[in-house]
C-alpha positions as CSV (number, residue, x, y, z in Angstrom):
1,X,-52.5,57.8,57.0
2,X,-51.7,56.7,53.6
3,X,-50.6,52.6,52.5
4,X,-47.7,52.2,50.6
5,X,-48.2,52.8,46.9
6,X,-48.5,49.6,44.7
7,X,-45.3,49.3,42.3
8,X,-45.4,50.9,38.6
9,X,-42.9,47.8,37.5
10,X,-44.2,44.8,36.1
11,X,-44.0,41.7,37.8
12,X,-45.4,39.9,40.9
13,X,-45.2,41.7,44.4
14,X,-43.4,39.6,46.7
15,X,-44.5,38.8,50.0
16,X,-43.3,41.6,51.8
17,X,-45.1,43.7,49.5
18,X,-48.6,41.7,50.4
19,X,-47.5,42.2,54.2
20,X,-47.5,45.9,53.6
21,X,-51.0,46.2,52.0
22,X,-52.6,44.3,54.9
23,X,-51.6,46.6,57.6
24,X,-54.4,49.1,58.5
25,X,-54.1,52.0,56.8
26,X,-55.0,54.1,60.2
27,X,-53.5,51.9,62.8
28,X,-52.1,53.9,65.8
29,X,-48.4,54.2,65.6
30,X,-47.4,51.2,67.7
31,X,-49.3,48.6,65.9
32,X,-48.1,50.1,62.7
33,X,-44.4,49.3,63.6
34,X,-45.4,46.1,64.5
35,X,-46.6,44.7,61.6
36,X,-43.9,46.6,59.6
37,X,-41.3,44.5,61.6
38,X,-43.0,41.4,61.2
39,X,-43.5,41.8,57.3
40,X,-39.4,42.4,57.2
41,X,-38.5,40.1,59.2
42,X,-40.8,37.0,57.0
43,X,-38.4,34.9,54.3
44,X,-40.0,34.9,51.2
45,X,-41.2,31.8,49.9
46,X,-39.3,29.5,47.4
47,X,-40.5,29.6,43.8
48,X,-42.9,26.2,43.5
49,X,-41.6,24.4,39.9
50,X,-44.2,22.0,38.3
51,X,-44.2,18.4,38.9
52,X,-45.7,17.9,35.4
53,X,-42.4,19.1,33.5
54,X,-38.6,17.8,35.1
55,X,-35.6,20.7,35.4
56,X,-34.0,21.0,32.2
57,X,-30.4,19.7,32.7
58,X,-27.6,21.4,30.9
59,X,-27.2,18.9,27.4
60,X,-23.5,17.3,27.7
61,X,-21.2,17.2,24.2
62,X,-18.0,16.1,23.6
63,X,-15.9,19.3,24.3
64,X,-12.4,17.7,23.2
65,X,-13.8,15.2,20.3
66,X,-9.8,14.8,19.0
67,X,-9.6,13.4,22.9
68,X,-11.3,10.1,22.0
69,X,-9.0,9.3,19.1
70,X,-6.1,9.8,20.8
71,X,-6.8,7.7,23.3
72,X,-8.2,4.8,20.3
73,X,-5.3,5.3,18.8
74,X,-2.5,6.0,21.4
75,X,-0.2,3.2,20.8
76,X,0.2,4.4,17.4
77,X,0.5,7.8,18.5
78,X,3.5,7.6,20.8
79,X,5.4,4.8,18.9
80,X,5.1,7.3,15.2
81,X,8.3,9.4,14.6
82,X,6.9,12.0,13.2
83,X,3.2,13.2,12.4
84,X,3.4,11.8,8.6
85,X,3.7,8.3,10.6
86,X,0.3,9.4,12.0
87,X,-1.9,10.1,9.3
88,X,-0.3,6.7,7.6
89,X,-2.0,5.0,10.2
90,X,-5.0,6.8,10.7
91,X,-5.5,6.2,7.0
92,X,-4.9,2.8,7.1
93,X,-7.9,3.0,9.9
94,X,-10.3,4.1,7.6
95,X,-10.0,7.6,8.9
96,X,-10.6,10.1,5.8
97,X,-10.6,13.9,5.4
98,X,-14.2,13.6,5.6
99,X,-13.9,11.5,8.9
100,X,-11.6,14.5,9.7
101,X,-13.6,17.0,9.5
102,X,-15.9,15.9,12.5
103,X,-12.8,16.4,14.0
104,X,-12.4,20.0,13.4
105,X,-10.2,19.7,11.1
106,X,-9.3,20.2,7.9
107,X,-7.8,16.9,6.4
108,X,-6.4,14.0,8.2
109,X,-2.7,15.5,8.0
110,X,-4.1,18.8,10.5
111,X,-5.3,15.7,12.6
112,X,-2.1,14.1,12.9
113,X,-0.2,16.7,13.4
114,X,-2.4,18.0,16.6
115,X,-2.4,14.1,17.6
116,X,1.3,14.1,17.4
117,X,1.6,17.1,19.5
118,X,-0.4,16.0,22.4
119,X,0.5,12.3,23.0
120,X,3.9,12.3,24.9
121,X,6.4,9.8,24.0
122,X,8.8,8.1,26.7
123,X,6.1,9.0,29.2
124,X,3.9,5.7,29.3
125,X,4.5,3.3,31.7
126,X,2.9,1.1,28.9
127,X,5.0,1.6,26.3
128,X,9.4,1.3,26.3
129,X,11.3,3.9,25.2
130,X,11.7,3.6,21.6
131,X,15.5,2.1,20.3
132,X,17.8,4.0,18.6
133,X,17.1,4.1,14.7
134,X,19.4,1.6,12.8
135,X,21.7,2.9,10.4
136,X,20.2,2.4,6.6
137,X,21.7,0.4,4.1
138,X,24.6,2.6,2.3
139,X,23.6,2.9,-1.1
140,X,26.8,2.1,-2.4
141,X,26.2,-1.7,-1.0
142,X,22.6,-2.0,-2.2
143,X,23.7,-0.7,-6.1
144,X,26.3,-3.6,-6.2
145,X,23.8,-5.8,-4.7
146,X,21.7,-4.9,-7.7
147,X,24.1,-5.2,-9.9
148,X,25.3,-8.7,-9.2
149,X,22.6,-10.7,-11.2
150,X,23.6,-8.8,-14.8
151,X,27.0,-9.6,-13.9
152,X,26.6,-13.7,-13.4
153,X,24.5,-13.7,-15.8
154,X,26.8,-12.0,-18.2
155,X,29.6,-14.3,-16.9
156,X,26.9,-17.7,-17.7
157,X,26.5,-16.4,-21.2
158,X,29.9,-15.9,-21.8
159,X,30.9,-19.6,-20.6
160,X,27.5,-21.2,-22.1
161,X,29.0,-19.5,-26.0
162,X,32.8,-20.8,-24.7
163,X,31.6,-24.9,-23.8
164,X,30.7,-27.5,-25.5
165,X,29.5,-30.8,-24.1
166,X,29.8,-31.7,-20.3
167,X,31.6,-28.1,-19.5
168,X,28.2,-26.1,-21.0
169,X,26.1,-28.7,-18.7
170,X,28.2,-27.6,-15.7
171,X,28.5,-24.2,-16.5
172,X,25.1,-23.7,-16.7
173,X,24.2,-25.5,-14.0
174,X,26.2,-23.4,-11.6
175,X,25.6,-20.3,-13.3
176,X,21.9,-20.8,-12.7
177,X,22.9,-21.4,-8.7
178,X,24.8,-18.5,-8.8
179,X,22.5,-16.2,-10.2
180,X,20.0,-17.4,-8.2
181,X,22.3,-16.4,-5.0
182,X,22.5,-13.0,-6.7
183,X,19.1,-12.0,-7.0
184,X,18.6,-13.7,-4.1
185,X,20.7,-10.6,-2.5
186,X,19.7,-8.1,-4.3
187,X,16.0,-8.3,-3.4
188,X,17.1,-8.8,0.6
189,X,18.8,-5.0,0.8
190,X,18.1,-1.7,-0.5
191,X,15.1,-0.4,-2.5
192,X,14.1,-4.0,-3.5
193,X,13.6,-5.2,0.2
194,X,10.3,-6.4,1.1
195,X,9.4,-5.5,4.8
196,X,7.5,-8.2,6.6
197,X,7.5,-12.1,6.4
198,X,8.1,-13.5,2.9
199,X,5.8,-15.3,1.1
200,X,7.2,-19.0,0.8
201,X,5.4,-19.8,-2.7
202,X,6.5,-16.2,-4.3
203,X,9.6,-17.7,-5.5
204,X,8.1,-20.8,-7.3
205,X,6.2,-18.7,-9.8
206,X,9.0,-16.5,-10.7
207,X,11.2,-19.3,-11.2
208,X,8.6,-21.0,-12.9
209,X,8.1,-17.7,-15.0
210,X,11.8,-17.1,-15.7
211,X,11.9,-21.1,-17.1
212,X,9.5,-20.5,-19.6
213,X,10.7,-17.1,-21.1
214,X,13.9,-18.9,-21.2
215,X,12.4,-22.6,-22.8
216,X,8.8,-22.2,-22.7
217,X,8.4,-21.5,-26.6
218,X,11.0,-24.4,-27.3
219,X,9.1,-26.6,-25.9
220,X,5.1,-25.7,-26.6
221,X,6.8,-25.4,-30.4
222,X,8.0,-28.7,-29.8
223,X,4.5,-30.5,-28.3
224,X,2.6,-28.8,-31.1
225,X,4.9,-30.5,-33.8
226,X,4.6,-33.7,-32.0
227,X,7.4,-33.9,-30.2
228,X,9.8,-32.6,-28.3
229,X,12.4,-34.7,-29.8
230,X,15.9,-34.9,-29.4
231,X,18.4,-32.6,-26.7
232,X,17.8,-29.1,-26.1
233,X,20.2,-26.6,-27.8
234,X,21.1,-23.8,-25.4
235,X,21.4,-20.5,-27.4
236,X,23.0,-17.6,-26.2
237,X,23.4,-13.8,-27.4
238,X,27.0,-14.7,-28.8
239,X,25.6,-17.9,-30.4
240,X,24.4,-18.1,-34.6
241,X,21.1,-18.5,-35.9
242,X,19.3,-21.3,-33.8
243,X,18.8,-24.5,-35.1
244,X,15.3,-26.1,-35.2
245,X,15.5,-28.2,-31.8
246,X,14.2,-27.9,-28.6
247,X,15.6,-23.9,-27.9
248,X,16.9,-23.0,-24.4
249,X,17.3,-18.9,-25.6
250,X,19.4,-17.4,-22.3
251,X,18.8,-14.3,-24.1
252,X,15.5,-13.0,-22.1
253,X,17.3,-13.8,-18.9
254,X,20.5,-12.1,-19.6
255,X,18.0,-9.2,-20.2
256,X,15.9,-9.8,-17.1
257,X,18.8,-10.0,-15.3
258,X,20.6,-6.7,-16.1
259,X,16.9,-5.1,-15.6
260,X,17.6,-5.6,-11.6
261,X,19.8,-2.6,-11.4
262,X,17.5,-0.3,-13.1
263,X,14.2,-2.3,-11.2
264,X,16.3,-1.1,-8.0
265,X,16.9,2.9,-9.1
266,X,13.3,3.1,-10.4
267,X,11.9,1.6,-6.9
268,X,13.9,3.4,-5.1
269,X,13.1,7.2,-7.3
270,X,9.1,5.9,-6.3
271,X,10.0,6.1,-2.7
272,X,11.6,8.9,-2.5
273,X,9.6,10.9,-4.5
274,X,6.0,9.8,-2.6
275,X,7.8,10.2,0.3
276,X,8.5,13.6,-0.3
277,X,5.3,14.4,-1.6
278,X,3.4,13.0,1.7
279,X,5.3,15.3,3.2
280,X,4.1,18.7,1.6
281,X,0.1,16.8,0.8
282,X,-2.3,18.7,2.8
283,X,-4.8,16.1,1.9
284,X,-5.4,12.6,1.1
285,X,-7.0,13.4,-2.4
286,X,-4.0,15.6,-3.4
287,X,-1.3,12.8,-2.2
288,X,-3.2,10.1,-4.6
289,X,-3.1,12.5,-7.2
290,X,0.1,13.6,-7.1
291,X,1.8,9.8,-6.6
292,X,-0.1,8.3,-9.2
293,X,2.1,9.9,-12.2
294,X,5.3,9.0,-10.1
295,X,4.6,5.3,-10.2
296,X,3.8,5.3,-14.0
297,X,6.9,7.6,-14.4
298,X,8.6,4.7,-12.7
299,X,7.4,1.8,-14.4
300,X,7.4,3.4,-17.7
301,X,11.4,4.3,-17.1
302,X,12.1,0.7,-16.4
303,X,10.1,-0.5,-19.2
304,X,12.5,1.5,-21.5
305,X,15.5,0.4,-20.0
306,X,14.1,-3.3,-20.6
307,X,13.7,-2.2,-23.7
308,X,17.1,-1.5,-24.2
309,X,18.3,-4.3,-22.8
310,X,16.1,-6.7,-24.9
311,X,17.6,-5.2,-28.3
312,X,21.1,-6.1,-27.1
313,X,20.4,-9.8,-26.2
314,X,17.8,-10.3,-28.4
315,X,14.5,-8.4,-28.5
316,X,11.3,-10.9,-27.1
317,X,7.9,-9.5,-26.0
318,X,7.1,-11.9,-23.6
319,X,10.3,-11.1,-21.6
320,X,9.3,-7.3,-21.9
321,X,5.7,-8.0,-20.2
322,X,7.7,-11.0,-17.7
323,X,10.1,-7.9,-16.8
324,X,7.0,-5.3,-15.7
325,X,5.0,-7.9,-14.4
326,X,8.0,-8.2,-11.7
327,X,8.6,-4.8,-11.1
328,X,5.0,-4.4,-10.5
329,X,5.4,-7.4,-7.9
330,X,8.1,-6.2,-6.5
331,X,7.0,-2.7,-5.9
332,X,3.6,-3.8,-4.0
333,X,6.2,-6.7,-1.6
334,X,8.2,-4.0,-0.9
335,X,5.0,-1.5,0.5
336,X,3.2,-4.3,2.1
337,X,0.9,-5.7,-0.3
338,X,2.6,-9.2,-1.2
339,X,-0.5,-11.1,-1.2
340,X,-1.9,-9.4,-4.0
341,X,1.7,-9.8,-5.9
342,X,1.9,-13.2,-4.8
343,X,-1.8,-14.2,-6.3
344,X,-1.2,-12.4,-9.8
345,X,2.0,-14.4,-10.2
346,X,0.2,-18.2,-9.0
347,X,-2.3,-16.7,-11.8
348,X,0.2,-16.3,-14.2
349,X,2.5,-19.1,-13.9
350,X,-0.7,-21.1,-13.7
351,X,-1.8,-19.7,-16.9
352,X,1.2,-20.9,-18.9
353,X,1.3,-24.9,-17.4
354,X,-2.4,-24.9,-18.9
355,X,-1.1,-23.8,-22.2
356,X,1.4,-26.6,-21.9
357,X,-0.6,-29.0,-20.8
358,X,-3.4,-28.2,-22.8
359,X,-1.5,-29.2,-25.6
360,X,-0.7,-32.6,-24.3
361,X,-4.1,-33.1,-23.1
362,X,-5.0,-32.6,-26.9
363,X,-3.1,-36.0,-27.5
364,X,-5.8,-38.1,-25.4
365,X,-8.5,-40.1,-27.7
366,X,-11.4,-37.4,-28.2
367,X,-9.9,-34.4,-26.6
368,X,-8.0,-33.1,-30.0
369,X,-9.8,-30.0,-29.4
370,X,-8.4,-29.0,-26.4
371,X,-5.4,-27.6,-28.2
372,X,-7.5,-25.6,-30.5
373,X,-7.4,-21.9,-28.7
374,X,-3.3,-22.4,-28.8
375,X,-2.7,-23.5,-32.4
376,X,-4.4,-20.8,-33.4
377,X,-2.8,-18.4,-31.7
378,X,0.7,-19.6,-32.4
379,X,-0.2,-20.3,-36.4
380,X,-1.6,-16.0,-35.9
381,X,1.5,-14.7,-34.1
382,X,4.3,-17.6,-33.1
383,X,4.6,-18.8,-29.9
384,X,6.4,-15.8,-28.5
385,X,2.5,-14.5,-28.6
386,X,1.2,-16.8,-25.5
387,X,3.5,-15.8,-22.8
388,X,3.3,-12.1,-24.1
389,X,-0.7,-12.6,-23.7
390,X,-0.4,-13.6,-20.7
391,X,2.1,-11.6,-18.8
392,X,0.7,-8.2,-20.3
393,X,-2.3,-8.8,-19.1
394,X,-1.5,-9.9,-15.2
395,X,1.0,-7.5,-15.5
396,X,-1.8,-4.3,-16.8
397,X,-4.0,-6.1,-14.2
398,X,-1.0,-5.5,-11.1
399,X,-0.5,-2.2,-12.9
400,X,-4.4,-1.1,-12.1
401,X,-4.1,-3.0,-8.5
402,X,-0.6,-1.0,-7.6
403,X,-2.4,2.5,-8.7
404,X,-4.4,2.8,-6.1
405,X,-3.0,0.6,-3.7
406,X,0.3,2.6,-4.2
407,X,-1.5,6.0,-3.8
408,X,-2.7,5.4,-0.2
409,X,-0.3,7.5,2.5
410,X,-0.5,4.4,4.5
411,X,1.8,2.3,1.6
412,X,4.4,5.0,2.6
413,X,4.6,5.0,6.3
């Protein structure tokens, strides 16, 4: 009798296999069964692993990476009204279109859309459900906010040319209240309205800044002849030639003040128009791109209308460069960037007291020179030439600042 052929396969025989071999090849019938039986009915033994080398274990990734951020950011998440809200945020977080792209995605607008569409809203016992939306400023109330300060100041000049004596003092002491109170308004509501707590020391250094483009030329004319000597003589847009005193000129801030309106259109144009194009970015490269020739649009429009303005009521450069340097102040306020406005315009109004006091310092025994910078720029160019210095160049310096601080999709939430 015959043993079971070995198998043609590769691989090892199993035990079973072995079981079969061993059993004698001429073993009487009985036996044969036997050890047949016994060879089925033996488990086959477990494969032995090495002790020197550990079972791989299966390697663990994140399988939902977007799932970490959401819940990083959730608050944000289920508070935004829409998905623009989102990437706002996430861009004020840092988070970039590179950063996006670990996130399987695109840009950082794909990532806030999917974030926006998996974070439920109203659901978290954490968070209340959102009030209704307030109704916006009509902008029919806003406009005639805006449009206040050019009127009192129109209605000052008019009663500064009219008086003489204690009426002029009194006129222009409650015309200066009153336009205060109107610009006052105008910046609380519509496009001019700064969002967050206001700055206490903001104020100071544009009324410090609005003083001098109104007497500072009078007077550093004055100090560098000597004096100032005698009473100021207020000159208005409806007045004659000036005399040679000390000149108040309400000119520039009959100007400044008519500039609100248009300050408030060309604001407003800015928002609107980035607002729209966050809308339709697919990227935070092309947002930048595309809202960086909408603020220069925007400034540049104003500056014309100043312009305009200033040839009416009497055309002075330092006004012109005053007038930008607000709008550009104004424009980072209102998108939450104050401190950076507030810092150029301490500069500034800082600038002009030294050149003021620079030339009184001169007047001290040995210190004549201190004077020597200003003289020589007033004997070049006039003292219109100082405050034009120095406004242009805080104002090209905001100008710089507000490009790409003004670009970011976070400005615009």
């Amino acid at each position: 009798m015959r043993g079971p052929a070995a198998p043609t396969s590769p691989g090892p025989w199993d035990s079973r296999s072995e079981a079969l071999l061993k059993a004698p090849a001429l073993a009487p019938a009985p036996e044969a069964a036997e050890a047949l039986a016994e060879a089925i009915q033996q488990p086959a033994p477990e494969p032995v692993q090495s002790s020197a080398q550990p079972p791989a274990r299966p390697r663990r990734g994140p399988a939902d990476p977007v799932k970490a951020l959401m819940h990083r950011h959730r608050e944000l998440c289920e508070r935004a009204v829409d998905a623009l809200e989102i990437a706002a945020g996430l861009e004020a977080h840092g988070v970039t279109d590179r950063t996006a792209a670990r996130f399987r995605h695109r840009d950082v607008f794909s990532l806030a859309e999917e974030l926006y569409a998996r974070v439920p809203r109203g659901e978290s016992p954490r968070t209340p459900a959102a009030p209704a939306t307030p109704a916006r400023t009509p902008w029919t109330a806003w406009a005639l906010a805006t449009c206040a300060p050019g009127a009192v100041a129109a209605l000052v000049a008019t009663g500064l040319a009219l008086t003489t004596g204690a009426a002029r003092t009194t006129t222009g002491v409650l015309g200066a209240l009153g336009l205060g109170a109107a610009v006052l308004a105008a910046v609380r509501r519509g496009p001019l309205r700064a969002g967050g707590r206001p700055l206490l020391a903001t104020p100071l250094w544009t009324l410090w800044l609005l003083a001098y483009a109104a007497a500072g030329d009078g007077v550093l004319d004055q100090l560098l002849r000597g004096g100032p000597d005698g009473a100021p003589t207020v000159v208005t847009p409806l007045d004659g030639p000036a005399g040679t005193e000390w000149l108040f000129d309400t000119g520039p801030l009959l100007a400044l003040a008519l500039s609100v309106a248009p300050a408030a259109w060309c604001a407003h144009l800015f928002a609107v128009r980035a607002r729209r194009r966050l809308a339709v970015s697919r990227g935070l490269a092309d947002f930048a791109a595309g809202t960086r020739p909408l603020l220069l649009g925007s400034v540049a429009l104003h500056l014309a209308a100043l312009t305009g303005l200033l040839v009416l009521t009497g055309f002075h450069p330092g006004a012109l460069a005053l007038g930008t340097l607000l709008l550009l102040a104004r424009l980072l306020a209102v998108h939450g960037f104050a401190e950076a406005a507030d810092s150029v315009l301490m500069a500034t109004a800082s600038a002009e007291a030294l050149v003021l006091a620079s030339v009184l310092a001169a007047r001290l025994p040995g210190c004549a020179a201190l004077d020597t910078p200003v003289r020589a720029v007033v004997a070049l160019w006039g003292p219109a030439a100082l405050p034009t210095l120095i406004c242009g160049t805080a104002a090209l310096a905001l100008l710089i600042h507000a490009t790409g601080a003004l670009s970011r999709a976070s400005a615009h939430a």
